[in-house]
N, C-alpha and C positions, 0 to 999 in steps of 0.2 A: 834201226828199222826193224820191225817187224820181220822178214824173215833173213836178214842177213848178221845185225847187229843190233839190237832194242836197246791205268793212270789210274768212298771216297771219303772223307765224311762232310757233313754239313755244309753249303756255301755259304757265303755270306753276302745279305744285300747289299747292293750299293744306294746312297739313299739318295734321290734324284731330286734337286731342286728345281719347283712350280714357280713361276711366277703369273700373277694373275693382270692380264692387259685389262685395259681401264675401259668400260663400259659405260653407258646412261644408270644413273642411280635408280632402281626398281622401287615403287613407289612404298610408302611406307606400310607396314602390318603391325598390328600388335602384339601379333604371336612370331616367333622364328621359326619359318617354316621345316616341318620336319626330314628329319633326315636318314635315311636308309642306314643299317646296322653295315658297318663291313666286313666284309666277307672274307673268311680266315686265309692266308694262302694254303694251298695242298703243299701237302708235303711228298716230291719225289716217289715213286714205287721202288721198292728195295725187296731184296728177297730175304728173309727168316736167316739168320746165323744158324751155320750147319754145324754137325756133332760137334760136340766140345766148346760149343760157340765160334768155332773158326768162320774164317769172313767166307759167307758164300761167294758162289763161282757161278756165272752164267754164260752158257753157249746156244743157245740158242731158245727161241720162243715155242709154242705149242705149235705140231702140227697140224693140228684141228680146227685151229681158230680162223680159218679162210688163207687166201693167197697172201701173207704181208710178209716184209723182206726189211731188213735195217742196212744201210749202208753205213759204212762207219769208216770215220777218215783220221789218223796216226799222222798228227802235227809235230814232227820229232824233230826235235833239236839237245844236242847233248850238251851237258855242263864247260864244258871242254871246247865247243866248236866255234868260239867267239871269234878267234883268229880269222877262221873261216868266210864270217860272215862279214868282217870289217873287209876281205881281200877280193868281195862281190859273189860268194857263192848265197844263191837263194836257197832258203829252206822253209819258203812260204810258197803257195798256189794262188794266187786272187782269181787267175781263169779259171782254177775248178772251182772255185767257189760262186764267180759270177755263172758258171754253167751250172751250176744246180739249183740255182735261183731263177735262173730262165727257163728250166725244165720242171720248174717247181717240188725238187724232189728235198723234203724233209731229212736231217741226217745227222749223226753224232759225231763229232770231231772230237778224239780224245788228244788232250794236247800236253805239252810237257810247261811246264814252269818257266824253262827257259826258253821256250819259242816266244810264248808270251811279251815276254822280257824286251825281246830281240824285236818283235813286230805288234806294239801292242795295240794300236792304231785299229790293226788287223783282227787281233784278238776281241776287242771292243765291238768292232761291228759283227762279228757271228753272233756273240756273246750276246744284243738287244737283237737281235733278226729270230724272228719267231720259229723261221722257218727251222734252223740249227740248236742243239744243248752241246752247249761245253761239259766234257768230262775229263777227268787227272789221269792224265798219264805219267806222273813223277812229274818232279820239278828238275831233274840229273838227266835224266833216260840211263841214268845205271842200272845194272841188273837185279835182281833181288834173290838172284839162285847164283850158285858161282856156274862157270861153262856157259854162256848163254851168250852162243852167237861171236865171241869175242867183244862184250862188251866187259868196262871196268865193274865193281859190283857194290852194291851198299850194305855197308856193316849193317846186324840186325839192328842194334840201337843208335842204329839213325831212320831206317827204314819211314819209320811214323813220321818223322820231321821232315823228310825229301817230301812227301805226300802234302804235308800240311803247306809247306814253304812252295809248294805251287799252285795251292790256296790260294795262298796271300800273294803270290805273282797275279792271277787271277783279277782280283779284285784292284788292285796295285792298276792294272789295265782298263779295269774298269768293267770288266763282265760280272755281271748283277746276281745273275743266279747259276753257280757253275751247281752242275748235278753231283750226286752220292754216288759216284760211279767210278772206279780204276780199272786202269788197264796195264797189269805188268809190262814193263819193256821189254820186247823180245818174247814175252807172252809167257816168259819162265817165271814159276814159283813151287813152291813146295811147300810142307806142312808149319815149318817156321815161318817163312813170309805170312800164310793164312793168319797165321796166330796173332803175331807182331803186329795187321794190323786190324786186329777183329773191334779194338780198343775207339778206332776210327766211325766205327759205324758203315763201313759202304760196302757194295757191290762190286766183288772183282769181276769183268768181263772178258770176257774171251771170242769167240769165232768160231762156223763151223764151215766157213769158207773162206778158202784163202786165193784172194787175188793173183797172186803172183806180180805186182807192180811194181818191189822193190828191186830200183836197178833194172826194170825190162825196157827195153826200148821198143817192144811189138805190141800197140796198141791192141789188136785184134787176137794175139793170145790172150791179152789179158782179159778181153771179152769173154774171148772163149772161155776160158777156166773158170768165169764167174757164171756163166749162162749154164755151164754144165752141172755146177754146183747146187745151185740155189737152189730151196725147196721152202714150202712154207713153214715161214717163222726164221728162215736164217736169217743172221747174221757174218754179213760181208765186210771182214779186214783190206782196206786199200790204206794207202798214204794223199797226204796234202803236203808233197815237198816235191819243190821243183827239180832240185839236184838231183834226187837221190830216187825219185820216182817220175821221171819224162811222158810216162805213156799214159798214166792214168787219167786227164779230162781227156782226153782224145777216145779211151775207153770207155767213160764213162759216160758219152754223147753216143756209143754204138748200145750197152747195157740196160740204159733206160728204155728206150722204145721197145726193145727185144723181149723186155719182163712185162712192161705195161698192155703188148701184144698176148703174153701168156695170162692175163688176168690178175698179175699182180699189183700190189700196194704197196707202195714206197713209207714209213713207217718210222720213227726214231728210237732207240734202244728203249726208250722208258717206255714206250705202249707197250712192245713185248715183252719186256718185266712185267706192266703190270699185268698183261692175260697169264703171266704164267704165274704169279703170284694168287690169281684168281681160279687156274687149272692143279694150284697143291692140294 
């Protein structure tokens, strides 16, 4: 977890098969009707590799760019907690996720590898819902700094491969386009993590609000501390685990109407990359 114990490069599509239901034969032509060029897909906003090429870091979007706000939800399950999950402890949310769909509010779920694994079902439908991007939060939820939080930690030369291998959990699942976006676990890194995974291509993300979910059982602090935080262009660290974060949809049904009363916009991490990508 984010604040007690603690995700790019490239996704990869999933390729969806069409089947075409059977119709009245359209009368004959002599020509084949022409057909519109396809349109390239965009490629994710990513911010410039900082000195040295190290993998940038971002916390937050421009102030200037109007009232918008990122929610962003820490789908953490560690390499380790399978025990766990076979003895009935959830470490999935479906009700926050069915509340921010009801609420319409747009949102990043960085997710770990082995969450994936665990509930891919789950994973799948964020993953095609327009409204959510998947982004890597490891594939371990190990740390990539030693000291961090008391979690276990990942040798540098694995680093890149924990990253990649919750990729391919990803897709494995069946989410089609996971974003160029990581989220250290535990939000620890330093100059060798940056390095280690500059190779990657992605955007490490960070937060300049911190919920307090992990572990709270007071719906209404965790409002609070988010309400008091926000400003334009943050970025909001919550969880999507039941276990280990109880309070957060119950919070997160007082937060939305409180922001959308202050004039704000509910937003997905990659808008605000790319306004800040367009405010260097």
């Amino acid at each position: 977890m984010t604040n007690r114990v603690r995700r790019v490069a490239a996704a990869c599509a999933l390729g969806a098969a069409l089947t075409a239901c059977g119709a009245p034969s359209a009368p004959h032509s002599t020509r084949p009707a022409p057909t519109a060029p396809s349109a390239a897909p965009s490629r994710p906003p990513t911010l410039a590799p900082g000195p040295a090429g190290l993998t940038p870091v971002f916390k937050n979007g421009p102030r200037v760019d109007g009232k918008t706000v990122a929610l962003t939800f820490d789908a953490d399950m560690t390499a380790d907690q399978g025990p766990r999950a076979a003895a009935g402890e959830h470490f999935d949310n479906p009700q926050l996720i069915a509340t921010l769909r009801a609420l319409k509010v747009p949102a990043t779920v960085f997710m770990t590898g082995r969450w994936a694994d665990e509930y891919p079902a789950e994973a799948r439908a964020i993953g095609r819902d327009p409204q959510f991007e998947i982004a890597n939060h490891s594939y371990s939820h190990y740390a990539f700094t030693g000291d961090c939080y008391g979690l276990p930690t990942v040798a540098p030369d694995r680093m890149k491969a924990d990253v990649e291998r919750a990729y391919t959990a990803f897709k494995k699942a069946g989410v089609p386009n996971a974003m160029p976006y990581f989220r250290f676990p535990g939000g620890c890194y330093d100059r060798q993590a940056l390095k280690t995974l500059s190779a990657v291509g992605v955007t490490a993300v960070q937060w300049d609000v911190v919920s307090g979910d992990a572990f709270a059982t007071d719906s209404d602090a965790v409002a609070q501390q988010v309400l008091e935080g926000v400003r334009p262009g943050s970025v909001v660290v919550m969880h999507c685990t039941r276990s280990a974060a109880p309070a957060t949809e119950k919070a997160v049904r007082m937060i939305v109407p409180e922001l959308r009363k202050k004039g704000y916009r509910f937003v997905k991490v990659s808008e605000l990359i790319g306004a800040a990508d367009r405010h260097r």
